[in-house]
N, CA, C and O atoms as a GROMACS GRO file, in nm:
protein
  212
    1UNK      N    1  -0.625   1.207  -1.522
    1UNK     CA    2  -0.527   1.186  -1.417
    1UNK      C    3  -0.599   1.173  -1.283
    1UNK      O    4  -0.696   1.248  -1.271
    2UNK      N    5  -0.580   1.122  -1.215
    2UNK     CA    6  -0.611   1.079  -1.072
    2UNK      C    7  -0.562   1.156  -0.949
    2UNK      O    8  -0.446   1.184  -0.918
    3UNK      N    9  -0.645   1.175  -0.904
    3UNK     CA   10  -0.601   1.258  -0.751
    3UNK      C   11  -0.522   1.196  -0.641
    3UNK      O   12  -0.529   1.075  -0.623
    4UNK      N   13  -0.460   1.258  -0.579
    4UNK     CA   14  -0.417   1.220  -0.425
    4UNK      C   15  -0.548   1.180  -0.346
    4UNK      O   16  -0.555   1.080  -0.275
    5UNK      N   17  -0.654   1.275  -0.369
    5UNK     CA   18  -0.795   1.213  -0.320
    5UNK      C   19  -0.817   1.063  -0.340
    5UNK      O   20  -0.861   0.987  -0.254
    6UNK      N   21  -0.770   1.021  -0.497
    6UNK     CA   22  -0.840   0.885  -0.518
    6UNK      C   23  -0.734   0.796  -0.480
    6UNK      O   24  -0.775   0.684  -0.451
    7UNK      N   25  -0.596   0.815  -0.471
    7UNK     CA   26  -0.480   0.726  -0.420
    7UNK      C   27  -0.533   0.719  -0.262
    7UNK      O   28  -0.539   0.602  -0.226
    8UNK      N   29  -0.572   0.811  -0.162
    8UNK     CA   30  -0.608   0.782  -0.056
    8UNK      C   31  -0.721   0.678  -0.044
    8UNK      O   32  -0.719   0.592   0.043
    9UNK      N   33  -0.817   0.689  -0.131
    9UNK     CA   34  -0.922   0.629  -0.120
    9UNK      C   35  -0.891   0.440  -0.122
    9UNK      O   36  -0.940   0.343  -0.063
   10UNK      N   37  -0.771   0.462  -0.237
   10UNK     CA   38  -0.743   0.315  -0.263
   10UNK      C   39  -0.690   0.289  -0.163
   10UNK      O   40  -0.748   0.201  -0.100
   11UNK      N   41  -0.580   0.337  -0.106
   11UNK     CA   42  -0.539   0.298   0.024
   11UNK      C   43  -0.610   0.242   0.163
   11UNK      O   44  -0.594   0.146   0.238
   12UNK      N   45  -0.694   0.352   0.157
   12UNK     CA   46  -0.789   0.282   0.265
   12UNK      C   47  -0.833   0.134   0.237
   12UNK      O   48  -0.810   0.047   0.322
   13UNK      N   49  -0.894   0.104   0.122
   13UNK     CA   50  -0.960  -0.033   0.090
   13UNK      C   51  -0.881  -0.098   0.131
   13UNK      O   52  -0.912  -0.197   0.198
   14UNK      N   53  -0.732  -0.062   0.103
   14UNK     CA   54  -0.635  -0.181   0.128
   14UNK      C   55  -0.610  -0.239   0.278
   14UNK      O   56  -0.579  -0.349   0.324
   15UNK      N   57  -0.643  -0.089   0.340
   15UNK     CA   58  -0.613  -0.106   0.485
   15UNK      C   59  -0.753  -0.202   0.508
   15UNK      O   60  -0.723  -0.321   0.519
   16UNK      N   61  -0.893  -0.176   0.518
   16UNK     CA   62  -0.986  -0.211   0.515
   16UNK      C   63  -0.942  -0.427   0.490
   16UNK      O   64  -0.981  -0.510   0.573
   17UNK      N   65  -0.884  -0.453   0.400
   17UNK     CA   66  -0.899  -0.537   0.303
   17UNK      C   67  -0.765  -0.639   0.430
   17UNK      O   68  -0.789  -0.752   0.474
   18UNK      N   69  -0.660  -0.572   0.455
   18UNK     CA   70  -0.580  -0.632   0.551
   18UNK      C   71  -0.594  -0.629   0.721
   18UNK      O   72  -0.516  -0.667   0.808
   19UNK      N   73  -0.729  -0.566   0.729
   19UNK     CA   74  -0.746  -0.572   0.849
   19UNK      C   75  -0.831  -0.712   0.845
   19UNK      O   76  -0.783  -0.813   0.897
   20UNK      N   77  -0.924  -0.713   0.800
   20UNK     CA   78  -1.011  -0.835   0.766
   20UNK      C   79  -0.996  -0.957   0.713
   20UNK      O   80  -1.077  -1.046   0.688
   21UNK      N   81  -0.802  -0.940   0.694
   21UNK     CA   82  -0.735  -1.072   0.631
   21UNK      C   83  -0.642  -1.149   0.669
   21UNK      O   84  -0.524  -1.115   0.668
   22UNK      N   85  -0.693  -1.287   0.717
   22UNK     CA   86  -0.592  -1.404   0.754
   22UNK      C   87  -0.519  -1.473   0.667
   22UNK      O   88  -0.576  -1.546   0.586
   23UNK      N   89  -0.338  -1.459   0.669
   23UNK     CA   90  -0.280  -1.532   0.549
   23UNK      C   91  -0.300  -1.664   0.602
   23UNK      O   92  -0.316  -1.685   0.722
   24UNK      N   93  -0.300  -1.777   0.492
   24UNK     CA   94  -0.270  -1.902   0.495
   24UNK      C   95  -0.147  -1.960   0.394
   24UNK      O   96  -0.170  -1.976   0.274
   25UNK      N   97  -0.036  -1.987   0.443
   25UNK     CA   98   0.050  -2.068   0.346
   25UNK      C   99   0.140  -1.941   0.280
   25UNK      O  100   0.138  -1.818   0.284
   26UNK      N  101   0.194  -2.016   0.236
   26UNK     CA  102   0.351  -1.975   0.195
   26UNK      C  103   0.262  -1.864   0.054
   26UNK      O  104   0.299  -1.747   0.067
   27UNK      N  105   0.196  -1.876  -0.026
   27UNK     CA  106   0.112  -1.801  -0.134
   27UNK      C  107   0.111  -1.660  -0.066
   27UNK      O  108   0.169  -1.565  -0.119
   28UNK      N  109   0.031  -1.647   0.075
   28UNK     CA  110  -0.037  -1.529   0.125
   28UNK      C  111   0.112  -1.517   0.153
   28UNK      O  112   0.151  -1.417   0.092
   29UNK      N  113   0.193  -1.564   0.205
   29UNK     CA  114   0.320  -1.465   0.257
   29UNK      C  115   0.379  -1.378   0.181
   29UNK      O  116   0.405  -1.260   0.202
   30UNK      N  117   0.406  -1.468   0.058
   30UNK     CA  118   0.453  -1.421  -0.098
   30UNK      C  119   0.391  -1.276  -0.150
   30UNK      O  120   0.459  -1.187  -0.200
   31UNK      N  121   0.231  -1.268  -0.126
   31UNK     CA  122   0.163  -1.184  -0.119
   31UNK      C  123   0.221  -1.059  -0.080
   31UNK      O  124   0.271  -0.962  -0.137
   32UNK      N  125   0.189  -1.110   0.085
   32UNK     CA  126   0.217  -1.035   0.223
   32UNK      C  127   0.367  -0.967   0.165
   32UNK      O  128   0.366  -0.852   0.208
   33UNK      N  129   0.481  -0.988   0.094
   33UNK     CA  130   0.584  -0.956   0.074
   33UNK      C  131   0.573  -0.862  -0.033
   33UNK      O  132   0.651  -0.767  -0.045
   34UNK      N  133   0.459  -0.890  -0.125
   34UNK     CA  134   0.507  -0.774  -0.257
   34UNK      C  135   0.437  -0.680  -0.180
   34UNK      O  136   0.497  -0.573  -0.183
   35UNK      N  137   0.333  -0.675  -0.110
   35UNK     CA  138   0.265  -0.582  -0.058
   35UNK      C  139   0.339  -0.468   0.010
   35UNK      O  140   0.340  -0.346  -0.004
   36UNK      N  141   0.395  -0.550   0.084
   36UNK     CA  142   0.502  -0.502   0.168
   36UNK      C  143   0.619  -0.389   0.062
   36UNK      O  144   0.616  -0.270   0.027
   37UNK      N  145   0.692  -0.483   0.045
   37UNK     CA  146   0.783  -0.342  -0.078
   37UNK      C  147   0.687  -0.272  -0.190
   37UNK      O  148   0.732  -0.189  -0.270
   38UNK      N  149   0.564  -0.310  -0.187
   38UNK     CA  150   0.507  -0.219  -0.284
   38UNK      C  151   0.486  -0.040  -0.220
   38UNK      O  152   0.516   0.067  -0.272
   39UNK      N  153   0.411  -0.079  -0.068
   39UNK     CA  154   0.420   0.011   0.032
   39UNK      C  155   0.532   0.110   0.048
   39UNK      O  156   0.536   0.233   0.050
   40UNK      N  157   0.659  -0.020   0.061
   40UNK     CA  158   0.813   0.078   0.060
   40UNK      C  159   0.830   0.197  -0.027
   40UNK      O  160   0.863   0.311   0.005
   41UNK      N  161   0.807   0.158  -0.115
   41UNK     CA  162   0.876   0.246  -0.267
   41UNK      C  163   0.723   0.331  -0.271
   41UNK      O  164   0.764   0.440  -0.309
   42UNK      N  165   0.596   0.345  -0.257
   42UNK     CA  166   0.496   0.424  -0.240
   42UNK      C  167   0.526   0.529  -0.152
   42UNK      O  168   0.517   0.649  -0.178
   43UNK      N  169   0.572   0.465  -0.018
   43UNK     CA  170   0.605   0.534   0.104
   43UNK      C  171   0.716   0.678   0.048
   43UNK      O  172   0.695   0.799   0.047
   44UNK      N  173   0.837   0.596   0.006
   44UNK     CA  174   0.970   0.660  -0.023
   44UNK      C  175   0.906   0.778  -0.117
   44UNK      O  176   0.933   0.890  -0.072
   45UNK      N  177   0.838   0.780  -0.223
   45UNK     CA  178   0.783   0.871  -0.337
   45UNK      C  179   0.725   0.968  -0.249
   45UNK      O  180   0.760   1.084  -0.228
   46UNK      N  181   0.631   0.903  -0.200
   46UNK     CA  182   0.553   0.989  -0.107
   46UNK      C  183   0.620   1.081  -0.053
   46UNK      O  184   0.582   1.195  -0.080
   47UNK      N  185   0.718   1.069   0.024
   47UNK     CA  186   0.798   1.119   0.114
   47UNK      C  187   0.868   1.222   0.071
   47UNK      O  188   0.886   1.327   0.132
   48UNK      N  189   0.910   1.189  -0.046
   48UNK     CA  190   1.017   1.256  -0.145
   48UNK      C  191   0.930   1.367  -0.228
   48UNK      O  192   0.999   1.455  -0.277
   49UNK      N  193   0.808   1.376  -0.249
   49UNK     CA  194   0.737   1.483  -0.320
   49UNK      C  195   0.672   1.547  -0.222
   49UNK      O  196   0.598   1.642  -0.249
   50UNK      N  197   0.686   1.516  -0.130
   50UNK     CA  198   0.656   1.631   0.044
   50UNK      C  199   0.728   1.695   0.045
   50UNK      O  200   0.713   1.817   0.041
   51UNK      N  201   0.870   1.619   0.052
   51UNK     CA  202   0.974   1.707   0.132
   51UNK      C  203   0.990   1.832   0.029
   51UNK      O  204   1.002   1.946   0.071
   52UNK      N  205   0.990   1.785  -0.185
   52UNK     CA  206   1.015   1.927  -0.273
   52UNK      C  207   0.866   2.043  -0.251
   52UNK      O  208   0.835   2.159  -0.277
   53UNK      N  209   0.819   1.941  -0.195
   53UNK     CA  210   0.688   2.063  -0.178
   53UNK      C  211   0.724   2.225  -0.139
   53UNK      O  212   0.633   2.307  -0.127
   0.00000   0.00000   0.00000
């Protein structure tokens, strides 16, 4: 099983990975969009196993 350590770690790359990234075209937006609600529903979990903490 995987840590909160290693979910942070991935996160960063990602941040890392979208700081350093120019979309082009309707593809990267498409992208840019799952990314986006993938974040959402990460976020929401996240949030939600804090607050039963």
């Amino acid at each position: 099983m995987q840590s909160l350590k290693d979910a942070l770690a991935l996160l960063e790359q990602v941040e890392k990975i979208l700081t350093n990234y120019n979309p082009k075209g309707d593809e990267d937006r498409n992208l840019l969009n799952l990314l986006i609600s993938k974040n959402m529903k990460i976020e929401a979990e996240a949030y939600a196993k804090y607050l039963r903490s």
